[in-house]
N, C-alpha and C positions, 0 to 999 in steps of 0.2 A: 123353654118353648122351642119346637121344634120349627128352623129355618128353613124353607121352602127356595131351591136357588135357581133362580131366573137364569138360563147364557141368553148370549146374543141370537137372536132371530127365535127368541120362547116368548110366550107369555105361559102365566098360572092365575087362575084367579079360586080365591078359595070364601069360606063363609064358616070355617073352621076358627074357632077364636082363640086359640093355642097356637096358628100358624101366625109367623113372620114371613114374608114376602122380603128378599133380597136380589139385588142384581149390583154385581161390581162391574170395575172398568168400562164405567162409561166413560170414552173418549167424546169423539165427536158424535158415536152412537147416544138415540137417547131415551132415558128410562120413565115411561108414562106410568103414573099411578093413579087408579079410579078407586074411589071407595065412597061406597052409601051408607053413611053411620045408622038408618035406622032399620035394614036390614045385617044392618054388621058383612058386609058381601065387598072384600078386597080384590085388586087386581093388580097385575104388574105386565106391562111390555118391555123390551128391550130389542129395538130395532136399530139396523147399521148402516141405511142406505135411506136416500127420500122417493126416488120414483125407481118399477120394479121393470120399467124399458128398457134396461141397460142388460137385464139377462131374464127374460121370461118363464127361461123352463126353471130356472132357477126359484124365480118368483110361486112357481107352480108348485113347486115340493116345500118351499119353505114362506108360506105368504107372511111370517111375521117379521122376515130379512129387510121391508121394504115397510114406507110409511104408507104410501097408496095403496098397498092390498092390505097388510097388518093392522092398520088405523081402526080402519070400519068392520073388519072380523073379532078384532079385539072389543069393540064396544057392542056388536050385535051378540057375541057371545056374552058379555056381561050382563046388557038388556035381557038377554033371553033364561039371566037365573035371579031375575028379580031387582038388579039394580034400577033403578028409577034416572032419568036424567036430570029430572029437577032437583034429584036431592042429591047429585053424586059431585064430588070432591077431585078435582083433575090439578094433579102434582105434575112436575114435569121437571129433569133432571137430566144434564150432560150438554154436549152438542159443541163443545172445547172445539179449540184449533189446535190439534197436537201435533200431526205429521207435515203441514201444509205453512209452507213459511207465508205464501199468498193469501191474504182473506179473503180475497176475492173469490177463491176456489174452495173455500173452505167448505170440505162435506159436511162438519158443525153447523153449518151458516144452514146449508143448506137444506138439512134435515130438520132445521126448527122452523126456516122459513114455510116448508112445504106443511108441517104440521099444522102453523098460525095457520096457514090459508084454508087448511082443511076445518076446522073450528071455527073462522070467522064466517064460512059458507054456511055451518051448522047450525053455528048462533052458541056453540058450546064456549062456557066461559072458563078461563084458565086462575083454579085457587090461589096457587103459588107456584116459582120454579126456582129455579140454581141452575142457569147454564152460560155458556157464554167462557171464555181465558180460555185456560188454557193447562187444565188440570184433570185430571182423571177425576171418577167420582162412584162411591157406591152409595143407591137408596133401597130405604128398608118402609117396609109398611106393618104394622104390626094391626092383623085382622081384630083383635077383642077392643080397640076403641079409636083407630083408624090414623095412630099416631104416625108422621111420616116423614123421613130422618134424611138428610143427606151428608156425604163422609167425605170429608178432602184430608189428603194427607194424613187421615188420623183423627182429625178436629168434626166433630158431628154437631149439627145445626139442624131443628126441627123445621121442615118448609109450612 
């Protein structure tokens, strides 16, 4: 099956059931997975930042670098090829303290926080996740039955 690879500040969303959705090295960046089992229609983000104020033009060439422009382009482009929200499946993977000895400053912390907030304003509910320590992490989404994997160290766990 051929893997489709997510970098940071991409999404890909496919409805190809051949295709694996992959993105590695989530640190504190973190990797959203949307999938609607009864159109078979997967998706993957991997964004690095939570708000897109801190560099705008930035923001402007790359909206999926940031959770407040990426968040709701990623799901409106979803909606907009048939995903349903009642019936979509929201994985959610990374968000580590890796470089930041402070938790308090942690951009893991903070890029999950901003995500929660954005979902609970929506009413969107969260299937499963893996984030949190302080580990890298790759997740994989496999489009033909919506299986959806996270990697630490080598050791894979279905969320």
């Amino acid at each position: 099956m051929p893997i489709v690879k997510i970098d940071i500040a991409e999404m890909q969303i496919s409805n190809n059931p051949n295709d694996i959705l992959m993105t590695q090295s989530l640190g504190s960046c973190v990797g959203l997975a949307l999938y609607d089992p009864e159109v078979k229609l997967g998706a993957l983000l991997h964004y690095m930042l939570p708000l897109s104020k801190v560099n705008p033009k930035m923001a402007a060439r790359l909206p999926f670098m940031f959770a407040d422009t990426g968040v709701p382009l990623f799901f409106r482009k979803f909606f907009d090829l048939g995903g349903q929200r009642v019936r979509t499946q929201v994985r959610i993977a990374g968000a580590s303290q890796i470089m930041t000895p402070d938790p308090n400053i942690s951009t893991g912390k903070r890029n999950l926080l901003i995500l929660k907030k954005m979902f609970m304003k929506s009413g969107i509910q969260i299937t499963s996740e893996d984030t949190g320590g302080n580990e890298n992490r790759k997740l994989k989404l496999e489009i033909s039955n919506g299986r959806c994997t996270v990697d630490i160290n080598g050791v894979e766990k279905e969320l």
